[in-house]
N, C-alpha and C positions, 0 to 999 in steps of 0.2 A: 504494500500500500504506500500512496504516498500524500502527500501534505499541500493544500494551498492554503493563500486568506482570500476571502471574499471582501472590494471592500463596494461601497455605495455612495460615501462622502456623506454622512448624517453633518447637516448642520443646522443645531434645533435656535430657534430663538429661545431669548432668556424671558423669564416668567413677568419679568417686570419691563419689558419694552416691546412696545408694536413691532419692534424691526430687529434685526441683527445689529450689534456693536458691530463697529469699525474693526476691521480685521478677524472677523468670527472663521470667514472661507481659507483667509490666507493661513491661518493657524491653521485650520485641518490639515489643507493641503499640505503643507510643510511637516506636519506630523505623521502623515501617512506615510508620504516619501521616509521619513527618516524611520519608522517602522519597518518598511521594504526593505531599505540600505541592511537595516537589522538581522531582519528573517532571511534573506541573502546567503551574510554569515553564520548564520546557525546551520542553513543545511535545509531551510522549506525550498520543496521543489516549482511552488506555482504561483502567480500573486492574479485572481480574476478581478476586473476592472467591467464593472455592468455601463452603460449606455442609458440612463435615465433623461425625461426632458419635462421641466415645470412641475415638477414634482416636491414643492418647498419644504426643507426642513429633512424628509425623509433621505434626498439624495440630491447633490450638486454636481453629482460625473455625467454632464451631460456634452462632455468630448473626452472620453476613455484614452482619445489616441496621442492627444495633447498628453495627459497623464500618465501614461505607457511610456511615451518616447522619456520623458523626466526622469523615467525609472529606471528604464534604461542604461542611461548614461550613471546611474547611481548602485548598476547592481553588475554582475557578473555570470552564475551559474543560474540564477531563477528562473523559468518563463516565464511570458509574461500574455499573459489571457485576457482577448475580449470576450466579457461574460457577464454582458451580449454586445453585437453590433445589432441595433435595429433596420434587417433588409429589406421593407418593403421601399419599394422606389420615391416615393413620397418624403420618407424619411429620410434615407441614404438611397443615391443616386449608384448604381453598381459600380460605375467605373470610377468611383470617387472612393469609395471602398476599397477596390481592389489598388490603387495608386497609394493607400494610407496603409494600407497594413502588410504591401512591398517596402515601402519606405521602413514604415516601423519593422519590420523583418531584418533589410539591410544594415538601419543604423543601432541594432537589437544584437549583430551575428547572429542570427537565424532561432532568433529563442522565441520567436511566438505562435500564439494556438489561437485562429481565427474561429471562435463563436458565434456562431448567429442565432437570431429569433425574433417574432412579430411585434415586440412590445406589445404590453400586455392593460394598459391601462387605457380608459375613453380620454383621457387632459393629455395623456401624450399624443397618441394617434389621431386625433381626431383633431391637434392642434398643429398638424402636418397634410389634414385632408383626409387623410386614409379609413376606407369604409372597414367596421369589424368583420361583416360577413367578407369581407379583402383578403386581408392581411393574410391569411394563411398560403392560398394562393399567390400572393404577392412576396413572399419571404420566399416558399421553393422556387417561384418563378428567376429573383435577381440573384439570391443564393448563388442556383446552378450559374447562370451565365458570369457571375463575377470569379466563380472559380475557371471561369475559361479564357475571362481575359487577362488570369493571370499566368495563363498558359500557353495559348495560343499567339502567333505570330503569324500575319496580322491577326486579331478579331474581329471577324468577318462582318460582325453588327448583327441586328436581332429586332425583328417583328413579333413585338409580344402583345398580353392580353394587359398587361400593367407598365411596360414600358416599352421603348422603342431607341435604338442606335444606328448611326449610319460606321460600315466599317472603319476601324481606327488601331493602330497598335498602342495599347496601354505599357506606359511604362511610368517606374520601372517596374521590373519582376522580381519577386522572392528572392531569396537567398536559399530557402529551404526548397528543393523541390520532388514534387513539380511543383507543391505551394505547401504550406503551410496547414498542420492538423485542423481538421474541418471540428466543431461539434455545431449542437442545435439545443436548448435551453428547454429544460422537460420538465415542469410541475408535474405533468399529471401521464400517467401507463401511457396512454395513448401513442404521446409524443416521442417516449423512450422509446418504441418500437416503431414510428415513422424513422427513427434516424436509423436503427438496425436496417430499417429494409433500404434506407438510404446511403450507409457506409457512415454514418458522422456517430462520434462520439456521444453520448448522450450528459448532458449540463444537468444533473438533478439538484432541484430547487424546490423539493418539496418535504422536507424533512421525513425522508424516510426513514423507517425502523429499520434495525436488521434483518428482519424478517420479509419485508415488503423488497428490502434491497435483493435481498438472497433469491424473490422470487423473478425481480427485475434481471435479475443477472443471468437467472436460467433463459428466460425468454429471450432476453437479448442478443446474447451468443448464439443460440437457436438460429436466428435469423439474421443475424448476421454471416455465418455461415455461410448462407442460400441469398446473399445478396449479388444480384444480378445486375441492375444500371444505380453504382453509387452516384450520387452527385458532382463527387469531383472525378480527378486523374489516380487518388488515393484513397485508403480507407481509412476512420481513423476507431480500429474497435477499443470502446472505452468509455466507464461510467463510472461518474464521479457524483458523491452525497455530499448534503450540506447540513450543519447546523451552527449552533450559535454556542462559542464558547468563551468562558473566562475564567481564568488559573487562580489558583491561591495554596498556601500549605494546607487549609483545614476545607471540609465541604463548607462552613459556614461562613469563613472569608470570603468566598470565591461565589457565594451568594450574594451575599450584601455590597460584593463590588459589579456582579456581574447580571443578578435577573432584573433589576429596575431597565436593562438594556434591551433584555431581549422579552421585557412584554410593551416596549415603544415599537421594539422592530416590530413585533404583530400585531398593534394598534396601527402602526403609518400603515403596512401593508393593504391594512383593512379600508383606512381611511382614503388612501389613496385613488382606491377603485369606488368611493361614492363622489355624491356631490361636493366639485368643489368651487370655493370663490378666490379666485387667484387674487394673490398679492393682500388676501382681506384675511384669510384662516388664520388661526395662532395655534397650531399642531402640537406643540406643545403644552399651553394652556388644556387644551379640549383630553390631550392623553392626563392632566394632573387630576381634573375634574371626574375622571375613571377610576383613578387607582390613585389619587394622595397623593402626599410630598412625599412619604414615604416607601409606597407600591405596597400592594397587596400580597400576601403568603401565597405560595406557589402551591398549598392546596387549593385542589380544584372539585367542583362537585360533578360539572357539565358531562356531560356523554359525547366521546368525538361526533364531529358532523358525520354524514356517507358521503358526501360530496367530496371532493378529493381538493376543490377550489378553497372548499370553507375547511376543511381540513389543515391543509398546508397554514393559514390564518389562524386558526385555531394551537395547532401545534410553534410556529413562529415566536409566542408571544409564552413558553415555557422555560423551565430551565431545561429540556434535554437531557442531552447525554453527553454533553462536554462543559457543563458549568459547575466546577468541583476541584479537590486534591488530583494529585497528578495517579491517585491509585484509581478513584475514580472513573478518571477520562480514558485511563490505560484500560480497564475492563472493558467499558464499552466498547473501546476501538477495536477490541480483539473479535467483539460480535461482527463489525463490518467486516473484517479482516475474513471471517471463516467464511464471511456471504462473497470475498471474491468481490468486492467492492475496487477500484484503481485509486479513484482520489476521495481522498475527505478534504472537505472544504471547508471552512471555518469562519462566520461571520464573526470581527473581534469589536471594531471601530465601530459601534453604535451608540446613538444619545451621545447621555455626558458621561459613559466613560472614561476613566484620565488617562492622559498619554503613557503617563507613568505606571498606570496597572495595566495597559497593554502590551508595552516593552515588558512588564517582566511575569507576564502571561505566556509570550513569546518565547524568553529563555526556559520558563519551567518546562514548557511542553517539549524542546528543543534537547533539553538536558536531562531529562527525566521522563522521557513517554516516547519521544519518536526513537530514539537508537534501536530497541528490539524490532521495531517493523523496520527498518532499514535492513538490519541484519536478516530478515527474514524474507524480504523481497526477492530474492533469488528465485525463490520457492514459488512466490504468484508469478511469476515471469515464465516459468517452467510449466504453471497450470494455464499461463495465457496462449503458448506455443502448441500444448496439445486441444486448446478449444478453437486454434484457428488452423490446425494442419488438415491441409488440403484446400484452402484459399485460394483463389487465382489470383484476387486483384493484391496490385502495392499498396503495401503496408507503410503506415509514415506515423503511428500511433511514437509517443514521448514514454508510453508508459514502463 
């Protein structure tokens, strides 16, 4: 198994002003960067970078690629993951895409993993034009061709149903080739198995259990196997979980630093996909008026949703299975680990957070929880080889 941070750029307003202080974004940004520089040297293998747009408070990465390249020149062995690029053409133009994430490849040495997916919310897509009943269609549509004008010489250009090009050679090209590991951003079954039959890696973003993972993992490789027209020129087979983690010595440190964070992340999630009034909401306020200055105890009475949308919402706004001692987060990881999971993903940077218990959330997990799955990674590499032998298509998976 191996290790990213997920991050979003939370920048909440404060309780006592309409608006953000002066320097509230420059502080994150600066703090995440010097997070990355961190996790670098510890030995985390992946840093995802999502594509948010008017989304206040919950997320300010609304140019992942600007923030990538930053990172870049500030890290050495990491990768560095869009996760997501929003591809419907509306939002991202395809060969504007494919020009950003050659570039960020080249001036990266070849350390990036191009994500995509439809955005997910009605303030961002619909503040781009783009219809819901669209966007699905419209994401496979630029998807595919943007992986071919990073390939192709010339690119012929393309009479589509959501966009249109006259021939042109896109340049430049990748450094990795023939490009750059594909995935596709999976909340929900469905989508984890649209990327299997498509060759893309699957981005889960839906706090899976290990059990749920373990059964994602059988289906997946199933069909991926038997994939016949991947999207790209490669395949990328590989499925990564997410949740929400915060370190400390005792389970109860590592509460009280870390779940007031991840029941904002499943408030904004929530909030974000209703009614919103731009530039008038106070996301903050509205999450204090829920759960106190203090947050509420992490018992819970509620019965999960069946829905899999209000699920992900629901589970979001827990402590999981990585908010604890480093014995703790070791257990649980062992369960993903047996389900054959590739990456665990980690949301750290959420709310108010401090910089200073995320750096040394970083080092515990670094020095005390990831070395046994390093050493053991041998072993999923070995179980990765015989669930893909007898592949035809190229392989360009990181894992």
């Amino acid at each position: 198994m191996k290790f990213g941070i997920q991050y979003q750029l939370n920048v909440v307003r404060p309780l006592d002003s309409e608006d953000w202080d002066p320097g509230d974004e420059h502080k994150r940004f600066k703090e995440a960067l010097e997070q990355i520089e961190f996790a670098d040297k510890l030995g985390f293998d992946y840093i995802f970078e999502t594509e948010h747009h008017f989304l206040e408070e919950y997320s300010a990465s609304s140019a992942p690629e600007v923030f990538l390249a930053a990172a870049s020149q500030r890290t050495k062995n990491v990768r560095l993951v869009h996760g997501i690029v929003q591809m419907p053409p509306k939002q991202n133009h395809p060969a504007r895409v494919a020009e950003r994430i050659a570039t960020l490849d080249l001036v990266s040495d070849g350390r990036v993993e191009f994500g995509t997916g439809e955005g997910a919310t009605v303030t961002e897509i619909g503040g781009f034009g783009t219809k819901r009943e669209d966007k699905k269609a419209a994401w496979e549509e630029a998807t595919r061709e943007c992986l071919r004008m990073m390939t192709e010489t010339p690119y012929p250009g393309f009479e589509g149903e959501h966009f249109s090009m006259p021939e042109r050679n896109i340049v430049p090209k990748p450094l990795q080739k023939p490009h750059p590991p594909v995935w596709v951003a999976a909340s929900r079954l469905e989508t984890v198995m649209v990327g299997a039959r498509l060759g893309m890696g699957a981005m889960g973003v839906g706090f899976e259990t290990p059990e749920e993972a373990q059964e994602r993992v059988s289906r997946y490789y199933e069909l991926i196997r038997n994939c016949r027209f991947p999207i790209g020129k490669a395949i990328n087979p590989a499925l990564a979980a997410g949740g929400n983690m915060m370190m400390a010595r005792t389970n109860e440190e590592a509460m009280n630093r870390g779940l007031r964070g991840a029941q904002f992340f499943g408030f904004a999630l929530g909030f974000t996909n209703g009614e919103v009034h731009h530039g008038r909401d106070h996301l903050n306020r509205e999450f204090v008026k829920r759960f106190g200055l203090e947050g509420k105890s992490n018992v819970v009475t509620e019965t999960e949703p069946d829905d899999e949308t209000q699920r992900t919402l629901f589970r979001a706004g827990r402590r999981g299975n990585f908010i604890g001692s480093p014995e703790f987060v070791r257990e649980n990881l062992r369960k993903y680990e047996d389900a054959h999971i590739d990456i665990m993903n980690f949301y750290i940077q959420v709310h108010e957070r401090t910089h200073e218990h995320i750096m040394e959330t970083l080092e515990l997990f670094a020095k005390e929880v990831m070395p046994e799955f390093q050493e053991r990674h041998h072993l999923h590499q070995k179980w990765r080889e015989q669930q893909l032998d007898g592949v035809k298509h190229e392989v360009n998976a990181s894992i």
